[in-house]
Residue, then its C-alpha position, 0 to 999 in steps of 0.5 A: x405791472x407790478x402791485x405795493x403794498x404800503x401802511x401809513x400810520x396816520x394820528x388822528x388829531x393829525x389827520x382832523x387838525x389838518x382838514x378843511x371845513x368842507x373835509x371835516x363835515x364830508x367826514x362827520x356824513x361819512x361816520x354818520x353813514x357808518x353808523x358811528x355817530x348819530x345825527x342828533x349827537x351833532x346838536x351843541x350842547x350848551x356849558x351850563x346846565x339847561x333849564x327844564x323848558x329848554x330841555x324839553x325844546x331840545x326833546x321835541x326837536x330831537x324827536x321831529x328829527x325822525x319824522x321827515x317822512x312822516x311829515x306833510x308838505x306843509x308840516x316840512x315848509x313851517x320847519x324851513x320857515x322857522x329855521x330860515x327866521x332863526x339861523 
């Protein structure tokens, strides 16, 4: 059987405006895996400059981001409590 080759030249700002909801976080995972982004990048920053009490909120959570295995079952539970009361 015969093989081809071929090259598509794809923009960018095409190819993103153009994915789904579901596309684009498959997408943001996949870059997340490569090591092109890192997970905590994906936490929004608001306009405006932050206050210091709300700079360091985001500091700790930042923080507790790395600790998933070092946290108990009960330390893991609190963090799902308080996500499901505020999302």
């Amino acid at each position: 059987m015969p093989e081809f080759e071929s090259y598509v030249d794809v923009d960018v700002d095409e190819f993103v405006s153009s994915c789904s909801k579901r596309e684009i976080k498959e997408l943001i995972d996949c870059l997340i895996e490569d090591g092109h982004l890192e997970k905590n990048e994906l936490i929004k920053q608001p306009e405006q400059k932050m206050g210091v009490l709300e700079e360091e909120f985001l500091t700790k959570l930042h923080s507790l981001s790395s600790k998933y295995y070092s946290m108990t079952q009960e330390e893991l539970d609190l963090v799902d409590n308080l996500y499901n009361k505020y999302r």
